[in-house]
Legacy VTK file of the C-alpha trace (Angstrom):
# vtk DataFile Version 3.0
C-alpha trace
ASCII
DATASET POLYDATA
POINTS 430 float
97.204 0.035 168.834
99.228 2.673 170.458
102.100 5.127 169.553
104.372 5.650 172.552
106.639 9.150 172.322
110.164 8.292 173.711
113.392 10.086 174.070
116.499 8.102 173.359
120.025 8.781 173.356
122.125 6.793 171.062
124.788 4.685 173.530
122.539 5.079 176.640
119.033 4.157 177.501
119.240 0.919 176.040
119.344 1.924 171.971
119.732 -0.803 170.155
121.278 1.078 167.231
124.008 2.770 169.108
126.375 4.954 166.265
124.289 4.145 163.728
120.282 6.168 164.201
122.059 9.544 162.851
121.327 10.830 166.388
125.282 9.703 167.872
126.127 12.993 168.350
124.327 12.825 171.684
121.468 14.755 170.174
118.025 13.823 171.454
115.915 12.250 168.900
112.514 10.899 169.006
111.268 7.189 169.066
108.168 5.985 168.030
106.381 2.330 169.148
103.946 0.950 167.746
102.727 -2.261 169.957
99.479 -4.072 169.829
97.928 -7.477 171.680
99.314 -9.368 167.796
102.618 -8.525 167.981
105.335 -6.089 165.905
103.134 -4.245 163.179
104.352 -1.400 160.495
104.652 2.225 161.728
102.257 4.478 159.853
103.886 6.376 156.662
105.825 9.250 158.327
104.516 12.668 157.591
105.977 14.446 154.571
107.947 17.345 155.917
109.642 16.986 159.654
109.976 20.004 162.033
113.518 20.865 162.833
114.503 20.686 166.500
118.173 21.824 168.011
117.973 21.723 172.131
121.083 23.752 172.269
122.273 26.712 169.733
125.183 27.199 170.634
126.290 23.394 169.593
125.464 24.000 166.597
127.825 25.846 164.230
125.258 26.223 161.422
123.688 28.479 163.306
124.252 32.109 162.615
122.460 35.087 164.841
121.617 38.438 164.146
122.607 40.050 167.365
124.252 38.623 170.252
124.601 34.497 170.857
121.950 33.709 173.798
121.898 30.647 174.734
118.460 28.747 174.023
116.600 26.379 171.874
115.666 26.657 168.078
112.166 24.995 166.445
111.102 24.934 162.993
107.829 23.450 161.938
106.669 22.852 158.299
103.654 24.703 157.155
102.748 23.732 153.325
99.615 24.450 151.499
98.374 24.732 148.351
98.053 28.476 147.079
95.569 29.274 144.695
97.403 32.477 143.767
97.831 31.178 140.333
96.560 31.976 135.995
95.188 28.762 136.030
93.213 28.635 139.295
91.959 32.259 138.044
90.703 31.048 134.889
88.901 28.104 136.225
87.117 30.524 139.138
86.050 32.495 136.171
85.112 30.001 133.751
83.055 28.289 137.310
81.275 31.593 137.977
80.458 31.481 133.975
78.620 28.369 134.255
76.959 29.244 137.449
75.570 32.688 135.621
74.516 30.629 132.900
72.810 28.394 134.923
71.148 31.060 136.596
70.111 32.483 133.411
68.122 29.251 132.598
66.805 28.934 136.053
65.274 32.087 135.625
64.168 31.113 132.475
62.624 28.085 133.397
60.987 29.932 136.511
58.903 32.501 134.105
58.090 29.969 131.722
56.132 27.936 134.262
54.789 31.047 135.930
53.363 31.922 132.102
51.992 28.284 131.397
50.255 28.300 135.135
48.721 31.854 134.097
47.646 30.601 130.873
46.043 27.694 132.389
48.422 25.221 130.022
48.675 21.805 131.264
52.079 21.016 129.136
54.849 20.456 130.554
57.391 23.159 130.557
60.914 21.799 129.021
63.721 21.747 131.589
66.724 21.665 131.174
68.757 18.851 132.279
71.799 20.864 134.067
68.912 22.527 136.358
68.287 18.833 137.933
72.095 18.562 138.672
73.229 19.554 142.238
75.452 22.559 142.163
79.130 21.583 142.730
80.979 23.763 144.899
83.795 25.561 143.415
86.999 23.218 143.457
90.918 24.878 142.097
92.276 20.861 142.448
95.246 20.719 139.992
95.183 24.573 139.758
97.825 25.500 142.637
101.095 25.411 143.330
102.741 23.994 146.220
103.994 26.877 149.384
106.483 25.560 151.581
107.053 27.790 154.625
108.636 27.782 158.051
106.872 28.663 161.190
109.760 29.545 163.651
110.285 29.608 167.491
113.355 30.195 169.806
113.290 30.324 173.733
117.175 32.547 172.841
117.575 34.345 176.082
115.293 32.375 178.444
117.653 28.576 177.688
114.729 26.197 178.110
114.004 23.001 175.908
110.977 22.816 173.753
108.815 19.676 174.897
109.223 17.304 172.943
105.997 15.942 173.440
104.307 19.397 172.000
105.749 18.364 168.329
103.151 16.942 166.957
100.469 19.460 168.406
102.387 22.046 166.701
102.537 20.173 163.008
98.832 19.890 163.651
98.317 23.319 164.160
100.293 24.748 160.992
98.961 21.741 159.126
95.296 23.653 160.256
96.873 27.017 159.675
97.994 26.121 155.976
94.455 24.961 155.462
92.647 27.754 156.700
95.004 29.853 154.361
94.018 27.571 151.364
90.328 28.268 151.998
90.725 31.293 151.956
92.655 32.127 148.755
89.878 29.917 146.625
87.323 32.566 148.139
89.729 35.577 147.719
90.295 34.013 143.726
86.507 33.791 142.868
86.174 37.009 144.271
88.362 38.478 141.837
86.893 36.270 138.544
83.412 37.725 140.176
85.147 41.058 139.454
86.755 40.341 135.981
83.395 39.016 134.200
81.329 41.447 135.463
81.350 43.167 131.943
78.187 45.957 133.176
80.682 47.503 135.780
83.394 47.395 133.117
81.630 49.041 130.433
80.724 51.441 132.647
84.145 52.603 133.722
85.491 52.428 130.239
82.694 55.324 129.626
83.659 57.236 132.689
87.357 57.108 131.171
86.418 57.874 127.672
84.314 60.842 129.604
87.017 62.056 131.818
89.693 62.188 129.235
87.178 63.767 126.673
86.529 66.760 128.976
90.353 67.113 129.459
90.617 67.752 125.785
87.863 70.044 125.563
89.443 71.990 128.372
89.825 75.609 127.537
92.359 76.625 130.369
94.565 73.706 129.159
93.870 74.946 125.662
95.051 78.023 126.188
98.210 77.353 128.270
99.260 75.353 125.175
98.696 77.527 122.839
100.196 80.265 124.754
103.599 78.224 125.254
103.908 77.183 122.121
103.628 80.552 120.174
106.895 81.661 118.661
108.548 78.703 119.122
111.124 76.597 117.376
109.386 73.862 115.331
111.301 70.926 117.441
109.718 72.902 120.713
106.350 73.094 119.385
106.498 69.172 119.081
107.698 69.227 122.378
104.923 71.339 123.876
102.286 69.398 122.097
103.939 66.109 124.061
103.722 67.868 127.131
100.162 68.633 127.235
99.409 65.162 125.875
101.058 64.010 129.009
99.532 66.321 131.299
95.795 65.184 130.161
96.754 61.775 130.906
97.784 62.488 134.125
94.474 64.687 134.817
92.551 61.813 133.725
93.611 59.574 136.448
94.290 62.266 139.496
92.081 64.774 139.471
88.399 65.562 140.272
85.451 64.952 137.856
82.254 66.473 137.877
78.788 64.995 136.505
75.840 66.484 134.444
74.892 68.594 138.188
78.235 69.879 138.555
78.281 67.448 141.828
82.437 66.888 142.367
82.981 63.273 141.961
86.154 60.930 143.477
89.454 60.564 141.026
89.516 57.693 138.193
92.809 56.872 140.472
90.301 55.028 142.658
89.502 52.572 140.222
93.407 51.908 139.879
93.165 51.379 143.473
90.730 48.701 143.675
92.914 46.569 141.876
95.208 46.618 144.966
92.015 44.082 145.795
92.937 41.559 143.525
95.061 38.599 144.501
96.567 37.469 140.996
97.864 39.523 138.896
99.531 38.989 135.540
102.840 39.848 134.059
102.262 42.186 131.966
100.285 43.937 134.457
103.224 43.773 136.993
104.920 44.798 134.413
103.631 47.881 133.366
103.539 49.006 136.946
107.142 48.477 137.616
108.118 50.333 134.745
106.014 53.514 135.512
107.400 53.446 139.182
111.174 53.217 137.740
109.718 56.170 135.193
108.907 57.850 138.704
112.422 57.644 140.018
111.362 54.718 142.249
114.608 52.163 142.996
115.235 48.126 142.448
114.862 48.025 146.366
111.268 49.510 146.240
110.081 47.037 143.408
111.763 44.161 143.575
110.699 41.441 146.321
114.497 41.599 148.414
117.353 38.879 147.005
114.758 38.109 144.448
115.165 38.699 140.375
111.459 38.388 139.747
108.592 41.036 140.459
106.142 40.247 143.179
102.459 41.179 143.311
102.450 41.481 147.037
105.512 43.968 146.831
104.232 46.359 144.249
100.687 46.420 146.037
102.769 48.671 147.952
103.836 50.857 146.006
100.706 51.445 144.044
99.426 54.396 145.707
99.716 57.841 146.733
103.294 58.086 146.922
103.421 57.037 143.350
100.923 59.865 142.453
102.211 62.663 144.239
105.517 61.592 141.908
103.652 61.659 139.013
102.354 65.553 139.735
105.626 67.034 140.648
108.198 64.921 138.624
109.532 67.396 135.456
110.348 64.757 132.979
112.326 66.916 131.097
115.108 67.367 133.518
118.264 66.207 133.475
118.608 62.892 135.401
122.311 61.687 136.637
123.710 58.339 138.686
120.341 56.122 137.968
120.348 52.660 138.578
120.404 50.459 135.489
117.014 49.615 135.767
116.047 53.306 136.394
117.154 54.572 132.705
114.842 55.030 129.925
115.886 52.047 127.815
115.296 49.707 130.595
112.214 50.618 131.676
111.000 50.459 128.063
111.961 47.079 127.555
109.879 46.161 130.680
106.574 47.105 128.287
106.327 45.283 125.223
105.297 48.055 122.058
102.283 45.664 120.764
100.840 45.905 124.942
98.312 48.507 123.402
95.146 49.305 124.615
92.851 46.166 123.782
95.155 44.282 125.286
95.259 46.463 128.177
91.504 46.952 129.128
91.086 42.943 128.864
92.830 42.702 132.414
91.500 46.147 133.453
90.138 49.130 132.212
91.498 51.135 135.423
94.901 49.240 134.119
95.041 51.354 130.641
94.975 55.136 132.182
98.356 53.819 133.470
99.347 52.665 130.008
98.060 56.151 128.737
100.412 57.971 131.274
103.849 55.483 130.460
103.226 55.827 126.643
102.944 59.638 126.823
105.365 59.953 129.551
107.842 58.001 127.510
107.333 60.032 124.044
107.272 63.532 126.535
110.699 62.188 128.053
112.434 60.639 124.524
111.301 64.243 122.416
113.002 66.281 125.455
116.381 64.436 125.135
116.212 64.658 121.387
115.735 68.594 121.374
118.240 68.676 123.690
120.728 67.013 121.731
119.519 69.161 118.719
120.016 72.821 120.617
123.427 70.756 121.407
124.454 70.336 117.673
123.049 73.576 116.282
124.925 76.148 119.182
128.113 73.949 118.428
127.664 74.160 114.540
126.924 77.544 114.932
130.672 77.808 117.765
132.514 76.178 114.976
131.707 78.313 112.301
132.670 81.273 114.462
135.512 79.815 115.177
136.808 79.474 111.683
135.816 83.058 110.957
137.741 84.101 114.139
140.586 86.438 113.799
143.988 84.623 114.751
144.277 84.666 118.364
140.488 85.024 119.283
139.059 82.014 121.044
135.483 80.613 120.295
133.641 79.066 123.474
131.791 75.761 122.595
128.867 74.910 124.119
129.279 71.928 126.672
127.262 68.934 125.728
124.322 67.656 127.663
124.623 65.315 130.303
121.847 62.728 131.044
122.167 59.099 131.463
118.934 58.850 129.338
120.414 60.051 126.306
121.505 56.852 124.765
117.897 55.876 124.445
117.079 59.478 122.615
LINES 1 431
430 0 1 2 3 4 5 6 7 8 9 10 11 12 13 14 15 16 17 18 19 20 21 22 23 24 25 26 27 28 29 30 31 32 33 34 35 36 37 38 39 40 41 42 43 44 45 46 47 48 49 50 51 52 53 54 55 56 57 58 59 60 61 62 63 64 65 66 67 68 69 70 71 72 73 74 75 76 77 78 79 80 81 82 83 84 85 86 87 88 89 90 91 92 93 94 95 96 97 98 99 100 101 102 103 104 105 106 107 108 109 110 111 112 113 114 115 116 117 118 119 120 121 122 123 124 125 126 127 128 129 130 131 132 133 134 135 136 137 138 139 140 141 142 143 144 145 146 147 148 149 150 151 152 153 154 155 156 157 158 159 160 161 162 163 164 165 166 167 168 169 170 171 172 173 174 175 176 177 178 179 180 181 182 183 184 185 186 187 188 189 190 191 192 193 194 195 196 197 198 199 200 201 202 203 204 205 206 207 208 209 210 211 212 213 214 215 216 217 218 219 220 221 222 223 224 225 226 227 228 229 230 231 232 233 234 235 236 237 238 239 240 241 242 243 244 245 246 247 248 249 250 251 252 253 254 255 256 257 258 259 260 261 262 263 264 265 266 267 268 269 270 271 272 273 274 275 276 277 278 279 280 281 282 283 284 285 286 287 288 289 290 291 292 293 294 295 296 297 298 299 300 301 302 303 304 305 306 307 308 309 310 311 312 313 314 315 316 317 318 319 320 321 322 323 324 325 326 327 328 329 330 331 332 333 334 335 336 337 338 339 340 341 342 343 344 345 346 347 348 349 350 351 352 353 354 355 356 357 358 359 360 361 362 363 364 365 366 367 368 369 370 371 372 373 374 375 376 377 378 379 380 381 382 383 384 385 386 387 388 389 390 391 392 393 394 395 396 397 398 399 400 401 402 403 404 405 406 407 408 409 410 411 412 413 414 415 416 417 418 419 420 421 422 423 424 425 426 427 428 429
């Protein structure tokens, strides 16, 4: 058998279907034969998705162009795979690596047992397990992905020469390979991040280091102090306030700066932990979540969050803002300031509606225990920011109580100023 490329024109060249191949605008289209020595057979099943082809731009009034016309040729060819970016092909890498530690475990097992009954000169038979005489399956995410369909796009827009026809096919090929190199390598990039969330030793381990960290922060004398000293001789509603503050400012320690261990030795920021989750490949909502709503906290816009024309947060997008521009916010933003012409997502009742109240802790350190010094910050942030607004609107009410009652114990003629009310697009959620 063989499949013979031709180009046709419909009404010349001898088409047989003249006005009626969807091609009778002149446009050339492709024709595939298939002959053999036993006559007329079927055509193979055509591939899904076709690539797009238009010889001429300018013919085409769909087109639109972001600078000048040029004249040229335009080429789009499919490329669909199967991502693995998903909850479900995460939960089966991790419940796969499960079973592979466990069968490790009983390897092992097995391993010293015969070692001991060889040593002890036993000739019983060791019990084996059955699983240990199965061959290892490689890890397989079948039924776990969702489909990707992209566009790979070429123009010759300035140089006006025709794409060869005859190159279509080597260029489905080559996304088809391209979209299959991608899918191997999300299942490895997947079970590299379940390898990550079972590994309970390394997570106990930070979760001390935290604890550790954030218990030295409240030991701190110099922080101690500074409170003590700010809130002496203060209102009631400002010593609240003050107490907020510091809680807020430990939190942020925690993460950002320096640690030291038993030998005084200066050790890297908790923050790098955060950062390793920039690693990861799936993340879930409430984890996407929690980060959106501390970078709108931050005074971050929609534009820097938000994937662009798209109402739904993307784990690729905020991978970029997860770093130091975030934490440089987070040292010199005063949350107690007034805060003017936000965007609706930007305002305090907003952002807390992107962070659920029962997202504590627990629930927290089960993605990530890096994930919950952020949590720490956003809950104390938030209380630091709602107490400022509420003492604001208090000072508000008592100056004007106290303007009022002047006023009505003014002499005729004498004017009373009243105190002009606070301004803050926050204040609605105080």
């Amino acid at each position: 058998q063989l499949m013979v490329p031709g180009r046709n024109r419909c009404g010349s060249g001898g088409c047989s279907r003249a006005g009626r191949c969807g091609a009778a605008d002149g446009r050339p289209s492709t024709l595939w034969l298939l002959r053999s020595n036993r006559g007329t057979v079927e055509p193979p099943p055509p591939p899904p998705f076709h690539p797009v082809s238009v010889p001429c731009v300018t013919d085409v009034e769909k087109v639109r162009y972001f600078e000048l016309t040029r004249l040229g040729a335009y080429l789009a060819v499919p490329l669909v795979y199967n991502s693995s970016y998903t909850a479900d092909a995460l939960e089966a890498a991790k419940a796969f690596e499960e079973a592979k530690k466990a069968r490790a475990e009983k390897q092992k097992a097995y391993d010293e047992a015969v070692e001991e009954a060889k040593a002890a000169g036993s000739e019983e038979p060791v019990e084996k397990d059955p699983i240990l005489d199965e061959e290892e399956a490689p890890l397989s995410l079948e039924g776990k992905t969702k489909t990707v369909r992209m566009v790979l796009c070429l123009d010759t827009l300035g140089a006006n020469e025709l794409f060869d026809e005859s190159k279509f096919e080597a260029a489905m090929e080559l996304a088809k390979a391209c979209g299959k190199c991608k899918e191997n390598s999300e299942v490895q990039l997947v079970d590299s991040q379940a390898l990550v969330e079972i590994d309970e030793a390394a997570q106990e381990k930070l979760k001390t280091q935290i604890e550790e960290t954030r218990e030295r922060w409240e030991k701190d004398g110099d922080l101690r102090e500074e409170q003590e000293s700010e809130a002496e001789g203060a209102e009631d509603i400002f010593k609240e306030l003050v107490a907020l503050k510091y809680d807020y400012l430990r939190a942020v320690k925690v993460l950002l700066d320096p640690r030291t261990n038993e030998a005084n030795e200066e050790l890297p920021p908790l923050k790098e932990e955060l950062l390793k989750l920039k690693t990861w490949v799936v993340a879930k909502q409430e984890m996407m979540d929690l980060i959106a709503a501390v970078c709108f906290l931050y005074g971050m816009k929609k534009v820097d969050i938000y994937p662009k024309r798209k109402p739904n947060l993307n784990w690729q997008v905020l991978l970029e803002v997860l770093g130091d521009d975030l934490f440089e916010r987070m040292s010199a933003t005063d949350l107690t300031a007034q805060r003017t012409e936000l965007e609706p997502e930007q305002k305090l009742a907003a952002i807390k509606a992107l962070v659920p109240e029962d997202f504590d802790s627990e629930k927290c350190q089960a993605i990530s225990p890096a994930l919950e010094m952020l949590l720490n910050i956003y809950r104390a942030a938030v209380a630091y920011r709602e107490r400022s607004l509420k003492a604001r609107m208090e000072e508000y009410d008592r100056l004007k109580a106290e303007a009022e009652a002047a006023a009505a114990e003014a002499a005729e003629g004498q004017t009373v100023e009243m105190p002009e009310p606070p301004v803050d697009d926050d204040l609605e959620a105080a």
